[in-house]
C-alpha positions in Angstrom: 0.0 0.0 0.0 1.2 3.1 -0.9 -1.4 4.9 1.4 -3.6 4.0 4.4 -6.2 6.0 6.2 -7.1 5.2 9.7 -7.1 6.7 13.0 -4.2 7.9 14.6 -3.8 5.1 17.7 -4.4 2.5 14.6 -2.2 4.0 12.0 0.9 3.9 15.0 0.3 0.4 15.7 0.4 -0.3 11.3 3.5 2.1 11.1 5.4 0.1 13.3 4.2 -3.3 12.3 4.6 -2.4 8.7 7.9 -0.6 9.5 9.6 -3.8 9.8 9.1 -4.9 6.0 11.9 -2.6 5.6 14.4 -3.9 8.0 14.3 -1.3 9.9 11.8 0.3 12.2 13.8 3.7 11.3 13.2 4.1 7.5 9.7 5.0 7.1 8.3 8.2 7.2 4.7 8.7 8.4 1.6 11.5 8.2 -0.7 12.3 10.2 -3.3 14.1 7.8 -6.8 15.6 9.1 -9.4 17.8 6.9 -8.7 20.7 8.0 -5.1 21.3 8.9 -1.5 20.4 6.7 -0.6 17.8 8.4 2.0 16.7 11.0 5.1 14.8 9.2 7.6 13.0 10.9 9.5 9.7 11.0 8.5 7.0 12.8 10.1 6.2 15.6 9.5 8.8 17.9 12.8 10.0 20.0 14.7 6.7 20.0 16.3 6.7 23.1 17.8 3.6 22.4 20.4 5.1 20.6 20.4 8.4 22.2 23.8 9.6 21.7 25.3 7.3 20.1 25.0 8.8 16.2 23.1 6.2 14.9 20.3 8.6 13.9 19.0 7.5 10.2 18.5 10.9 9.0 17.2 9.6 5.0 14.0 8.9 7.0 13.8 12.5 8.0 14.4 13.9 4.5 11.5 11.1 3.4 9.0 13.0 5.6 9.8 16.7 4.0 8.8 14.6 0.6 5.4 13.5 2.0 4.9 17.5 3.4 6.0 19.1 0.4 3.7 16.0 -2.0 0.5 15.9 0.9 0.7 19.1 2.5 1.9 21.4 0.2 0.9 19.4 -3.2 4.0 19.8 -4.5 4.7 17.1 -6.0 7.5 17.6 -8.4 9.8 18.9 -5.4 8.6 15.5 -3.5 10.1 13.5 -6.8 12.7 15.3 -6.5 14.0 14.7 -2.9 13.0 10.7 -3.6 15.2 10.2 -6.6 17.8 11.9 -4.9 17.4 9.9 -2.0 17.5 6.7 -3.8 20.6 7.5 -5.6 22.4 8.1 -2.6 21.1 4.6 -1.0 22.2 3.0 -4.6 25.6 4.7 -4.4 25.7 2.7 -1.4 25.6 5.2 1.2 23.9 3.8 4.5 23.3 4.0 8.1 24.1 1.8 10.5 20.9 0.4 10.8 20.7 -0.3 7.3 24.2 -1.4 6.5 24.9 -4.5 4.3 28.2 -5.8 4.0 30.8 -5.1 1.2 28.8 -1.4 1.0 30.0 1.9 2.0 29.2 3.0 5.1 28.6 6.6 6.2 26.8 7.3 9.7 
C-alpha cells in the first residue's frame, strides 16, 4: 500500500508493524493528515532513546517525511520527486546508516 487511512492510535500500531518490512523500524516516514489542517510529518520512531547519543540517527528517514509534506501538505509534487530520486541515488551509491548497513557497502553514519 502506498497509502492507508485510519485513525491515529491504529495508524501507529500499522506504522510500526509495517515498519519492519523494511528492516528497519527507522526508514519509514509517516503522516498524520486531518481535513482541515496540513498535516504533521515525521518519522517513525518517535525520539529513539535507544540510541540516544550514540549517532546512529538514520537521518534519510527524516528527508523522506519533508517529501510527504512538500507531495500531501503542500501538493508539490515535483519537489517531492525530486527529494525521492535523490534519496534513492544516494542509498544506490551505497551510502547507508548503520541500521541499514549490508556488508561489502559503504558506510557513512
Amino acid at each position: 500500500f502506498e497509502t492507508i487511512v485510519t485513525n491515529n492510535i491504529f495508524g501507529d500500531i500499522l506504522s510500526d508493524e509495517a515498519s519492519m518490512l523494511t528492516g528497519s523500524i527507522r526508514m519509514l516516514p509517516s503522516t498524520s493528515l486531518g481535513e482541515l489542517g496540513p498535516g504533521l510529518f515525521e518519522h517513525i520512531y518517535g525520539s529513539a532513546p535507544d540510541i540516544a547519543g550514540q549517532d546512529k540517527t538514520n537521518l534519510l528517514v527524516v528527508v523522506l517525511s519533508v517529501a510527504m509534506l512538500l507531495r500531501y501538505g503542500l501538493h508539490e509534487e515535483n519537489a517531492a520527486r525530486i527529494i525521492d530520486n535523490a534519496s534513492l541515488e544516494t542509498l544506490n551509491k551505497g551510502f547507508q546508516t548503520g541500521d541499514i548497513f549490508l556488508a561489502g557497502k559503504v558506510q557513512k553514519n
